[in-house]
Structure formats: C-alpha cells, structure tokens
C-alpha positions as CSV (number, residue, x, y, z in Angstrom):
1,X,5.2,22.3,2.2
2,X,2.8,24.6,4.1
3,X,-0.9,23.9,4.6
4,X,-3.6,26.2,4.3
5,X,-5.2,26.8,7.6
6,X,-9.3,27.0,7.3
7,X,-11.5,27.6,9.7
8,X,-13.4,24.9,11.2
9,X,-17.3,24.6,10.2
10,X,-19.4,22.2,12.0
11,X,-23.0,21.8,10.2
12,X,-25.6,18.8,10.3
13,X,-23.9,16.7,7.7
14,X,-21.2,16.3,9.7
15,X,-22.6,15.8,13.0
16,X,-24.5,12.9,11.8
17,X,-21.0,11.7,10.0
18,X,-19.1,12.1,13.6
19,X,-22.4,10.2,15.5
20,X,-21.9,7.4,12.9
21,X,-18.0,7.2,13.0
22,X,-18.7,6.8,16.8
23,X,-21.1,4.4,16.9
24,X,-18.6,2.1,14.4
25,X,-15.8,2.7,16.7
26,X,-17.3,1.2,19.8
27,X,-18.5,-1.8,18.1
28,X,-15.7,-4.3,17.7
29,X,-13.6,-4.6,15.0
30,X,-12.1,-7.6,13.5
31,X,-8.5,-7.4,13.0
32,X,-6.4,-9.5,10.3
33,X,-3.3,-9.0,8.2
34,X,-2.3,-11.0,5.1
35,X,0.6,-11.0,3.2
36,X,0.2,-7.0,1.4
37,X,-1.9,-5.7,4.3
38,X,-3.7,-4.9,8.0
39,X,-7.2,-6.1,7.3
40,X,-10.0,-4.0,9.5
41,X,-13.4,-5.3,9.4
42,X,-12.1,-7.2,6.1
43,X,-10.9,-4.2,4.0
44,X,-7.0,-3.7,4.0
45,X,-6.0,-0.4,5.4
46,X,-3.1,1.5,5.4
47,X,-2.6,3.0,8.9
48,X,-1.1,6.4,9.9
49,X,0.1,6.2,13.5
50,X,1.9,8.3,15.9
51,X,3.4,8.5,19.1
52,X,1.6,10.0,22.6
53,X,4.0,9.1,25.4
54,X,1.1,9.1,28.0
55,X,3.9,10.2,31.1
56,X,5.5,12.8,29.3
57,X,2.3,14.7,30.0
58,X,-0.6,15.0,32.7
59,X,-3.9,13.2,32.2
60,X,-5.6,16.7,32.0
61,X,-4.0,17.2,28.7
62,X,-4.3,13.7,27.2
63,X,-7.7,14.2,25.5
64,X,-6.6,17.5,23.6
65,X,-3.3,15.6,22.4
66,X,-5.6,13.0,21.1
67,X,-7.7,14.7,19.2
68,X,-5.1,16.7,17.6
69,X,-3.6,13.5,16.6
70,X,-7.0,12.3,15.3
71,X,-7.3,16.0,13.3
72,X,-4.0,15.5,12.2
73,X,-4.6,12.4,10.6
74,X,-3.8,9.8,12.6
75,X,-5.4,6.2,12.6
76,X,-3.4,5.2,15.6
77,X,-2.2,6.1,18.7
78,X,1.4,4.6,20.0
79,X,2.7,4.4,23.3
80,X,5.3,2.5,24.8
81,X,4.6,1.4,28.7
82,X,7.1,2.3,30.8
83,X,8.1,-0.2,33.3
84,X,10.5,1.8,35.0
85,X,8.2,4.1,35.8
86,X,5.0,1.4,36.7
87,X,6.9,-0.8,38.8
88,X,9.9,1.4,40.6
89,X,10.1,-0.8,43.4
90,X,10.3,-4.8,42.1
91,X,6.7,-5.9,42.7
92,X,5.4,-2.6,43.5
93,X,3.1,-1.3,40.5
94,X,2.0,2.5,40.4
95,X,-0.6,3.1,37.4
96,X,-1.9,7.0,38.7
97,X,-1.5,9.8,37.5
98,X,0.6,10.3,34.5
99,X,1.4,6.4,34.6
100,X,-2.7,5.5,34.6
101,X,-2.5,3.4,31.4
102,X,-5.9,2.5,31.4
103,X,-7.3,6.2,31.5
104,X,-4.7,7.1,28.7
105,X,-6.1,3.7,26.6
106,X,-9.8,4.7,27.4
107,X,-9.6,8.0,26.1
108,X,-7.7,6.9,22.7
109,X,-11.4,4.2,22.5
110,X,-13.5,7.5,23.1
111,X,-11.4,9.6,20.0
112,X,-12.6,7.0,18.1
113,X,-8.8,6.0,17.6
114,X,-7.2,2.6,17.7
115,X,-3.8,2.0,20.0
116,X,-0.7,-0.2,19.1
117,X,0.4,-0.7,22.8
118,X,4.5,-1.1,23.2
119,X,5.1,-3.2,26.4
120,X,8.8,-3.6,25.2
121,X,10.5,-4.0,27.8
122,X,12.8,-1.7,26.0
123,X,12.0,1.7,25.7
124,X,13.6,3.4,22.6
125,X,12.2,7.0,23.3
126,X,14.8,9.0,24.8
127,X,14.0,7.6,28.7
128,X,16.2,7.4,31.4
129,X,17.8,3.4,31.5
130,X,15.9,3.0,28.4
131,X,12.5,2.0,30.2
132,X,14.2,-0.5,32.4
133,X,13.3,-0.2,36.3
134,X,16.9,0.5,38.2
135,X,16.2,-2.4,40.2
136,X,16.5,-4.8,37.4
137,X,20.4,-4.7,37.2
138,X,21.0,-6.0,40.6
139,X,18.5,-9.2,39.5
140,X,21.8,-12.2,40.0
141,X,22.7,-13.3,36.6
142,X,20.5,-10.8,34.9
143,X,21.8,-9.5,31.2
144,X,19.9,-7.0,29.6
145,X,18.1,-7.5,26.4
146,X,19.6,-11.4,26.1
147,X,18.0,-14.6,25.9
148,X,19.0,-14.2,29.5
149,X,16.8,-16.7,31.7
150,X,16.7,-13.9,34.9
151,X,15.6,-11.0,32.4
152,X,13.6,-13.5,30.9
153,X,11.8,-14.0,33.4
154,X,11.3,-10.4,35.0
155,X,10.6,-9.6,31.9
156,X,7.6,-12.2,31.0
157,X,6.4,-10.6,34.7
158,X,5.9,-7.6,33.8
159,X,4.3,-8.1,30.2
160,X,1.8,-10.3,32.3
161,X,1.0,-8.4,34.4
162,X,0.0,-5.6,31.3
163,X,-1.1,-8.0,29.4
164,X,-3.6,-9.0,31.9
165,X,-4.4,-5.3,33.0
166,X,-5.8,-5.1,29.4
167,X,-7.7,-8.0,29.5
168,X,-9.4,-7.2,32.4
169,X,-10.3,-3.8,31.4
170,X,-11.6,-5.1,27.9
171,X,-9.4,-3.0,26.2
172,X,-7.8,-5.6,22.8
173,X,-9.9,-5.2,20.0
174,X,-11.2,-8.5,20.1
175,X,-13.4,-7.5,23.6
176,X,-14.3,-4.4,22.1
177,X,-11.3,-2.1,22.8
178,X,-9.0,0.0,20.6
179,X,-5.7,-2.1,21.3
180,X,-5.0,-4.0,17.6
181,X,-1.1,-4.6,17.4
182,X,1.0,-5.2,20.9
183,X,5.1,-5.6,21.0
C-alpha cells in the first residue's frame, strides 16, 4: 500500500493543539490495565510502539528518530538497555554518549511519547552475545538465562542498578516520566 505524501501545513489551530498535547504529556499519567486493555488516564488505549535502539545511533540524531516515530504514528518508544555495552567491565558502568540512557529517555518525555524500557537482561535484537557483558561467562557456576542463582544474582545487579537510575531521574510514569511498562 503506498501513502500519499502531502505537504506539511502548520496554522494556529494546530499550534494550540501541539501546546495542549504538551502540556498533557508532562503532567502525569495514570497507568492501569484490566483484563481487555492498557488503561491511560482511565480510558483503554490501544498502543502503537516501535523500536529506537538508542546505541545503534549518536545522541545528535536521537531527537529526529523520535519525532519521525511520533509522525509515524507511534504511541511508544522501545528500547532494550544494553548491559553489555553499560557495564563492560563487571562493576564498571559507562552511560555517555551513545549509551546515555537517561538523555535518550528525556528526549522520548519531550516528544510527548511514552517509553516501554527493556532491561532484559537478554537482548533479542541482533547484538553481539545477545546483550550479555563478556565478563558474565567467567562468573563460577554461572548459566545463562536459568534459574541459575550466579546469573541470578548478576542479573538482579544490574536491573537495580537501572531500575534505580530511573527512579532517581523521575523518569516512571508514576513521578512524572514517560516509562509505563518495564521487562
């Protein structure tokens, strides 16, 4: 199916629409579910998400991806966190440049978008040792992706220590940010 391309007009009317959608997207939503659907601010909602891998590309380009996901259609923005890549060194975490999580999540708030952040640990995308740092093998006892008590436990690490990033930078919905699912 091709789509008509048409140019884009920008009058009043819609000005005051985007300055409205804005001001509702930094105010806090409240996030449910029942049995049919995702509930936001009480009315269900079918979501269109897609994925932005936030290292696959430089911070300098994040905000056009965005928005071309947001003109595209998109609700929400998902992105796996790559351990592998923000701790490469056990107990050594590097969140700059392409890794800066918190810039990439920041920016999906200011689209007006919401995020569904995928701490993993596995990494399903294509990446090298599927997300996993290289590290992580030589853990003694460790088996991958078991109800393995050493992976278990590197594993709940990590997540933590995300987990607690986002907290502190007020970034789940229910402090005002964009994050409403987590895996």
């Amino acid at each position: 199916m091709a789509f008509k391309k048409t140019p884009m007009c920008i009058n009043s009317n819609v000005l005051v629409v985007l300055l409205l959608c804005s001001l509702a997207c930094s105010v806090t939503a409240s996030v449910s579910y029942d049995s049919k659907a995702i509930a936001i601010n009480g009315q269900r909602r079918i979501l269109i998400s897609g994925s932005i891998h936030y290292p696959r590309s430089s911070p300098e380009m994040w905000p056009d991806l965005i928005q071309k996901a947001k003109e595209g259609g998109l609700d929400v923005i998902q992105t796996y966190v790559f351990w592998n890549g923000h701790e490469p060194t056990q107990g050594k975490y590097y969140f700059e440049e392409n890794y800066d999580l918190v810039k990439f999540v920041k920016l999906v708030k200011e689209a007006g978008l919401y995020l569904h952040l995928r701490i993993g640990p596995y990494v399903c995308a294509e990446w090298n040792f599927g997300g996993f740092p290289v590290w992580l093998k030589y853990i003694p006892g460790i088996n991958f992706r078991t109800d393995n008590g050493p992976f278990k436990a590197q594993m709940q690490r990590f997540t933590t220590k995300i987990v607690n990033m986002m907290k502190a930078e007020r970034l789940f919905e229910t402090q005002g940010g964009p994050i409403i699912l987590s895996q």
